[in-house]
N, C-alpha and C positions, 0 to 999 in steps of 0.2 A: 629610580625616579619616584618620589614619593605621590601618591593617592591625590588627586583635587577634590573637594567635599563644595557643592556647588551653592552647599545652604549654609556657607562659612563667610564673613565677613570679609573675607577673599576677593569675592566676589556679588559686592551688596546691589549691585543694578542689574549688570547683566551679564550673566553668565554665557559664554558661545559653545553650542551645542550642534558640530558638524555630521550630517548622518550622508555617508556615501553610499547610495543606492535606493532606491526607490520599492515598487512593486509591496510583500506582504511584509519585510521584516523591515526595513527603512521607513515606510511609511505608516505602520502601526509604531515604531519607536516615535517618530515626530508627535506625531498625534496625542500619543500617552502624556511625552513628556513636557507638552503643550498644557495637557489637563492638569497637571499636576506644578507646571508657573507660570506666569504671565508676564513676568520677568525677562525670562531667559532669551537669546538670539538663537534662532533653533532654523539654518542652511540645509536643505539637500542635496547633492548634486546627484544629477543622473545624466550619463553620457549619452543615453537614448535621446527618441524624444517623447517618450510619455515616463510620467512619472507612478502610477498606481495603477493598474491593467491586470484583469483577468485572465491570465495565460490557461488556467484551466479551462477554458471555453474556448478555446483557439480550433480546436476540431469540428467544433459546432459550428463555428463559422467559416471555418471551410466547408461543409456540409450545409451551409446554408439554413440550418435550423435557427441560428443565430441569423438574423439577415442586417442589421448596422454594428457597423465597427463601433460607432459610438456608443452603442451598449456593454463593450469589452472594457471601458473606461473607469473602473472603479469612480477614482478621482482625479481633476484636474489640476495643475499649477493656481488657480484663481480661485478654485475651493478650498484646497490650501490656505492661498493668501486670507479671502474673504472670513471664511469659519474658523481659520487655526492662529491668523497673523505669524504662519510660517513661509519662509524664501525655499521657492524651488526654483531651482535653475538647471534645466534643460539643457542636453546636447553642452552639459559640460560633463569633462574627462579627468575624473582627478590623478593625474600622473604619478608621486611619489608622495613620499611623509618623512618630513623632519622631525623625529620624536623629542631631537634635544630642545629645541624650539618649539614644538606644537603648532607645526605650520604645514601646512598642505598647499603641494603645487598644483595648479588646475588649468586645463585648457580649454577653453570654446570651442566645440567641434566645428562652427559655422565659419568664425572668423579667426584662427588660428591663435589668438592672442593669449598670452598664459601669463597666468599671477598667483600670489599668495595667500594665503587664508589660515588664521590663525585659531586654535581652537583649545577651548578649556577641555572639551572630552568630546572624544574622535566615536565615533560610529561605525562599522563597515558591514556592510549591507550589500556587497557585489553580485550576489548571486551564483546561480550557476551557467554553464553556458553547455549548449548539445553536444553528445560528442560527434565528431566526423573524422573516424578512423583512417589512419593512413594508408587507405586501399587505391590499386591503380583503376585509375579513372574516373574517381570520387569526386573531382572538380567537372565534368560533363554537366551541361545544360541540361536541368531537367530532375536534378537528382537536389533534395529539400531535406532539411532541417524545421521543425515547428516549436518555436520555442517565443518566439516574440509574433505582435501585431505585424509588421513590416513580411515577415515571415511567410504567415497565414494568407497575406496580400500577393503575395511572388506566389505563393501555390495556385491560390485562386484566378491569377489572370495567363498563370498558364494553362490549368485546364481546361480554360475558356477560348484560348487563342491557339489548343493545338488541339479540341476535340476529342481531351483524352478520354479514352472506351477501358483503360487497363495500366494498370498502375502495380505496384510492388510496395511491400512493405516492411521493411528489416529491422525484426523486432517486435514480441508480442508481449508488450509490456503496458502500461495507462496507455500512455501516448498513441504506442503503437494501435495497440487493439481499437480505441475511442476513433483513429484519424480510418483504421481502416470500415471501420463502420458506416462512419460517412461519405466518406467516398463511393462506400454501395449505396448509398441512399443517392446518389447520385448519375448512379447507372453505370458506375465505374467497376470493372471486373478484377477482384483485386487477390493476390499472392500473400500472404505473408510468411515470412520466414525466421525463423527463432533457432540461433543457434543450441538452445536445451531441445529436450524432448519434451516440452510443455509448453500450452500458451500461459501466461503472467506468473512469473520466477519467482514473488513474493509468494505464493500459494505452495502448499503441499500437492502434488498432482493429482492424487482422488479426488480432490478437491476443485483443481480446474478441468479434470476431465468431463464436466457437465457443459463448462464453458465451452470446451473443444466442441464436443457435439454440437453446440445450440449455434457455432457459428460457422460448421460446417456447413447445416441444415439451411442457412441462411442464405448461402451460394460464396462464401468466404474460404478461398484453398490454403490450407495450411501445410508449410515446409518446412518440418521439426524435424530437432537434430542434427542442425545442418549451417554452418557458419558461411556466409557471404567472403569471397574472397579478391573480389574487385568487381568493376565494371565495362562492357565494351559497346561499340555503336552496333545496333542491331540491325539486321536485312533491310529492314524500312527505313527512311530518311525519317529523323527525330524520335528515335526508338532506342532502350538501352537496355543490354542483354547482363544481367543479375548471376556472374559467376558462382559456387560454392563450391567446398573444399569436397563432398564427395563429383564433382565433375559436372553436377547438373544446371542447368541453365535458363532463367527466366525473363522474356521478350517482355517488354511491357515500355508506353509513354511514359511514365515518370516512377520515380523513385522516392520515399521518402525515408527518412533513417530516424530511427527511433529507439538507438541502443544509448540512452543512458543520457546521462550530466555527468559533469565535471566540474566540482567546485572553481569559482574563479579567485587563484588567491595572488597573482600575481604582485599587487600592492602593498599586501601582505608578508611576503617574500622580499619586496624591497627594502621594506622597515625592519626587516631580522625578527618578527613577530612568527613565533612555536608554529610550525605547520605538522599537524600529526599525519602517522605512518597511513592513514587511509585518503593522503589527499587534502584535508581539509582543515582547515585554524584551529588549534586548538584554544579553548576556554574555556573557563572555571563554570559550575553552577551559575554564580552570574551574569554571566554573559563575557567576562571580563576576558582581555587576553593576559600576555604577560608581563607587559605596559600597562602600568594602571591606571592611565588617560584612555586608555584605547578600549573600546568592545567591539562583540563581532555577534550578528545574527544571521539567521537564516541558510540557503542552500549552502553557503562559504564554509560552515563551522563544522567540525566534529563534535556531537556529543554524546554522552552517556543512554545505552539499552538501558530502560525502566528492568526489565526484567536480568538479563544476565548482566549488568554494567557494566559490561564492553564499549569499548568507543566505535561509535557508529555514525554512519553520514546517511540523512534522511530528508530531502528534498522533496518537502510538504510544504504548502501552504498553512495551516495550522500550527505546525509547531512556529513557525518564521514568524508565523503574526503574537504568537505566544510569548516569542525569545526576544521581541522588541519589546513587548512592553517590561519585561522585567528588567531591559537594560537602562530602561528612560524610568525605570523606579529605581534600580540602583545608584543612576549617575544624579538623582535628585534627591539622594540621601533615604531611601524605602529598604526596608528587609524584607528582600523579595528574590528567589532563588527558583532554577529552571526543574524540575525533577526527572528531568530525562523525555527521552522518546519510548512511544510502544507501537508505534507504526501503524497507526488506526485509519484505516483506510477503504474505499468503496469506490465502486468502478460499474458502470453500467455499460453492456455492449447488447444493443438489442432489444431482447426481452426479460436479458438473465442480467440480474445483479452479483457478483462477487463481493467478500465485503471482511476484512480479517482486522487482528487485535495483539499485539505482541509477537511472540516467537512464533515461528511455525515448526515442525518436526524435522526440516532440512537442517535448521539453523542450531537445534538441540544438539542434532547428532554432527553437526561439524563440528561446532564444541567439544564432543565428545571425543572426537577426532585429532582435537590440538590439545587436548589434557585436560579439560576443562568439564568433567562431567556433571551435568544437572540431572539426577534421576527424576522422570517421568514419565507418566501413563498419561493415555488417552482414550476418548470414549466417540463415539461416531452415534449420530440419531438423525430420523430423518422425519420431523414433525409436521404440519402443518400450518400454515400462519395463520390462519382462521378457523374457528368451528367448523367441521366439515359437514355438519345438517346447513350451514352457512352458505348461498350458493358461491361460487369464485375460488373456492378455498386451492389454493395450492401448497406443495410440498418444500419446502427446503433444508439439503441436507447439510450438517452439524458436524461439525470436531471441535473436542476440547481438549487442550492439555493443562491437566496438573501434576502438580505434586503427590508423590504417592507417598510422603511423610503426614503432610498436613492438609492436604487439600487447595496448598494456594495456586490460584489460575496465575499460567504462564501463558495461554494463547487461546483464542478460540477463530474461525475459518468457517466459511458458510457461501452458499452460491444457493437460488433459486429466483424467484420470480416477483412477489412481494414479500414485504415486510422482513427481508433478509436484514439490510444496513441496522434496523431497531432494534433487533438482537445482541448485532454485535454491540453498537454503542455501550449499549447497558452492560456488557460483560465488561469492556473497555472502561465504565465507570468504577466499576468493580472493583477491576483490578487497580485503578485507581487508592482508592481508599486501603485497599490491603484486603479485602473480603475473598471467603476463601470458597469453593464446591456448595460448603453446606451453608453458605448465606445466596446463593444462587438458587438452592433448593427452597430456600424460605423468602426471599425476595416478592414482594405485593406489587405486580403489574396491575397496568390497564389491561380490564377484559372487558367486552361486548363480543358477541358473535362476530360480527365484521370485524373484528380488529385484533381478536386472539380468541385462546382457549383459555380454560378457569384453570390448567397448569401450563401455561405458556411454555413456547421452545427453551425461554432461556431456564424456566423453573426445573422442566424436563431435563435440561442437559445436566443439571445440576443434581439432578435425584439420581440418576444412571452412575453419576461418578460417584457422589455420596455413597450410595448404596452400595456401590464396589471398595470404597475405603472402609464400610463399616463392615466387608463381608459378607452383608446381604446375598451379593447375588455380583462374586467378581467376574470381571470381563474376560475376554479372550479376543484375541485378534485373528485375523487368516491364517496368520504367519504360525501362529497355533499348528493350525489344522493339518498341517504339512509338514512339521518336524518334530511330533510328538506322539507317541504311538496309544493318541486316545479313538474314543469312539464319537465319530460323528455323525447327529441325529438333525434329520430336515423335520421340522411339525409343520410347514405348510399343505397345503392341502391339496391330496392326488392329482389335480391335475396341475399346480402349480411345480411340482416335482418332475411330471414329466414336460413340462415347458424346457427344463433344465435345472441341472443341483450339480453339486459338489461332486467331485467323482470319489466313490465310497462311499457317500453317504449312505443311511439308512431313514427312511420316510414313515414318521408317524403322525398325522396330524395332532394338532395340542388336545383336541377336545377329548382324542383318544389316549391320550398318554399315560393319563392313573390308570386303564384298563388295560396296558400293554406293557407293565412295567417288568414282568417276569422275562421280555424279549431284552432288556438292556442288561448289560455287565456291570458288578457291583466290584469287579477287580481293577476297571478301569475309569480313566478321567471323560466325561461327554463333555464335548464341544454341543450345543446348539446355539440353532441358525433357524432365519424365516427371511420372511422379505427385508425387511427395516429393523428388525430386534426386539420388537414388542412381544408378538408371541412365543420368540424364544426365552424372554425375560421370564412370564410366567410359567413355563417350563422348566424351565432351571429351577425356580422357587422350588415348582411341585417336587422334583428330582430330589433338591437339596432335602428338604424337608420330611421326604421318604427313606433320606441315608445313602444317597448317591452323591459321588463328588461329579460337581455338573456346573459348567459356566455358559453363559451365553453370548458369543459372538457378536459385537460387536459392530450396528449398522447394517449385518444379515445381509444379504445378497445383493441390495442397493453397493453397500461399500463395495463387496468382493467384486463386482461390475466394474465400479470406478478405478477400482486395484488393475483392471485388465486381467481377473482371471477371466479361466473360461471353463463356461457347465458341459456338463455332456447331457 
């Protein structure tokens, strides 16, 4: 079926431009492709009934941080009409697609009635929907899904109408962890449980082990490693007892499930349109399917890792609001093309920010796993966001991975307190444009006391990895320390050594180290280590620089912490 070009003679009044679905990829496609004619008949349907809504703020509003629904309302149908002169119609359900025709069938959820709708270029925008696992008892009163307004509303008028003190939460994922957060802010005593051995699966675990902590500390019980495997009525009348595969059992007023989405393609599937092997519609860089009337955005589509170009499903708001406009620039006749995803992402629970950029070290090594090897290093640091003469200044800790050919970043991972998300972004720019370790090293941030250092986190992370590709002053990991028959040296300071060290270690503080160098072996490779790797770093120089082969560990006792080793 050949191509429509909607700025072709074709088409000299009005071109119809039907976008099925609403929310960030349907309704940034309208809106663009509004900007861009005034021309054209530009339909939404949306089976719901809001058209553009904040679903990421749905926790907030059940936590009542959020307190009117009508704040969750991006945009309405009448702003729409009024600002864009685009047709939204509500609580209709587009049933099937005629491809040879360019007709779509659609129902009115209200009043049953169904009719036809013809269309120059098709949009699909469905979304995704939550999953709710085929587990026994999963339909019991009481047990939620948070994915829509209507949703967030059944949460909130049950735990008002049953009183709930204690709740459950399966899955420590955004969703998961943000809904369980508010829920304690509402004096609700809450469980969650994650079948990994980590809370949020996107992260490398040293990584969310700060999370773990901070939201322990919080009064938040976590049940890792341990999969859900139905549900049953509990001792109390309106109580449901939270089975799992190791045997263990958790009482609690409601339930909420937070394992995941599910692209919705079923529409997609009716019209014989490419559904790729992870679920979700396949499409070109443009958005395009394999209909060339038809596109597809948002949670629905598979597309391309920026970094390893793998096909991947990533159910952002960001990319979805990005994948619309490119497709209302394509179907308007623009050279305008998607470049993929790198999963740039941030999550606040609490007091602790998480907050990552491309691959993580799981995702490498599964690669690695299916044939597919990307050699790369990593460097751990654990900075400051502020001057620390500065009063407030807090700590957050750092991973980056690159390339040990060229230096180009593949991913960077961070959790602390402020100024974490401003980090990543900027590495996430980075990697953007193609810039590689040693344009992070040289990179011109904003500095003020209050707001950074005169070599900010990200300059730092960038000098740590430079340094070690030019051989400066290469890394070492734990994993070092433990199956390599070097010597390993603590330079922190006596009494930090006996707080706890490495087991083997040997203790020389730094400032003593050029006075104690006839105690170290010139047969053997040094590992050093300190708290965070600063002081080990000039150590190693001193070491190198006297003729000793000597690396420095990597993150120093902060990582090995996060690692779960343990000192003596």
């Amino acid at each position: 079926m050949a191509a429509t070009d909607l700025n072709t003679k074709e088409h000299p009044k009005k071109p119809r431009i039907l976008i099925v679905g609403g929310v960030a990829g349907g309704a940034s496609c309208a809106a663009r492709a509004r900007r861009l004619s005034e021309d054209a008949e530009i339909i939404i349907f949306e089976r719901g009934p809001y058209v553009s809504f904040a679903n990421c703020g749905l926790p907030y509003f059940v936590g009542d941080v959020i307190t009117s629904e009508k704040s969750l309302l991006v945009a309405t149908p009448e702003i729409f009409k009024k600002r864009f002169n685009i047709d939204v119609r509500t609580q209709n359900e587009v049933l099937s697609i005629d491809r040879e025709n360019r007709q779509i069938q659609v129902r009115n959820v209200l009043t049953g009635e169904t009719g036809a709708e013809g269309y120059d270029a098709l949009v699909l925008a469905p979304g995704a929907s939550a999953v709710r696992p085929p587990l026994k008892g999963i339909e019991m009163p009481g047990i939620f899904t948070l994915r829509t307004i209507p949703d967030s509303r059944l949460m909130k008028n049950w735990i008002s109408s049953n009183n709930v003190k204690r709740a459950v939460v399966v899955g420590a994922g955004f969703v998961g962890l943000e809904t369980a957060e508010n829920l304690a802010r509402l004096g609700i005593a809450v469980t969650v449980i994650e079948m990994l051995p980590q809370v949020m699966p996107p992260l490398d675990p040293e990584i969310a082990a700060a999370l773990q902590e901070h939201l322990v500390a919080k009064g938040i019980k976590l049940h890792l490693g341990d999969s859900v495997t139905g549900f049953e009525r509990g001792s109390v009348e309106n109580t449901i007892v939270a089975t799992t595969k190791s045997g263990a059992g958790f009482e609690s007023q409601m339930v909420i499930l937070a394992v995941g989405v599910r692209p919705e393609t079923a529409l997609a599937k009716q019209a014989g349109l490419e559904i790729g092997s992870l679920g979700g519609i396949r499409v070109t860089e443009h958005m395009r399917t394999g209909d060339a009337n038809i596109w597809a955005v948002g949670d629905a589509v598979e597309v391309r890792d920026f970094v390893t170009g793998e096909w991947t499903l990533l159910p952002l708001a960001g990319p979805a609001n990005r994948q619309g406009r490119i497709a209302a620039d394509v179907i308007m006749g623009c050279d305008s093309s998607f470049r993929g995803v790198q999963g740039t992402m941030v999550c606040k629970v609490f007091d602790v920010t998480v907050a990552s950029t491309g691959v993580s070290e799981k995702t490498l090594l599964r690669h690695r796993l299916n044939g597919k090897d990307i050699p790369f290093e990593k460097v751990y640091l654990h900075p400051y966001h502020h001057a620390t003469y500065y009063p407030g200044a807090k700590q957050i800790a750092m991973k980056l991975l690159y390339s040990p050919a060229d230096g180009r970043i593949f991913g960077a991972q961070a959790v602390g307190e402020e100024g974490t998300e401003k980090r990543i972004d900027v590495i996430a720019m980075a990697m953007q444009s193609g810039s590689t370790v040693f344009d992070l090293e040289e990179a011109e941030l904003c500095y003020a006391p209050q707001f950074g250092t005169a070599r900010d986190p990200v300059n730092l992370a960038g000098m740590v990895a430079a340094n070690a590709l030019r051989g400066d002053s290469p890394v070492a990991h734990w994993t070092d320390a433990g199956i390599t028959p070097s010597f390993i040296l603590d330079v922190r300071e006596p009494f930090e050594f006996d707080s706890g060290h490495f087991a083997g270690a040997v203790n020389i503080p730094l400032p003593m180290v050029r006075n104690r160098m006839d105690e170290l072996p010139r047969d053997k490779e040094i590992l050093v280590y300190c708290a965070a790797g600063q002081r080990s770093y000039y150590a190693a120089r001193i070491l190198r620089l006297n003729g000793f082969s000597a690396r420095s560990i990597s993150g120093g006792i902060a990582t090995f912490k996060a690692q779960k080793g343990k000192l003596v």
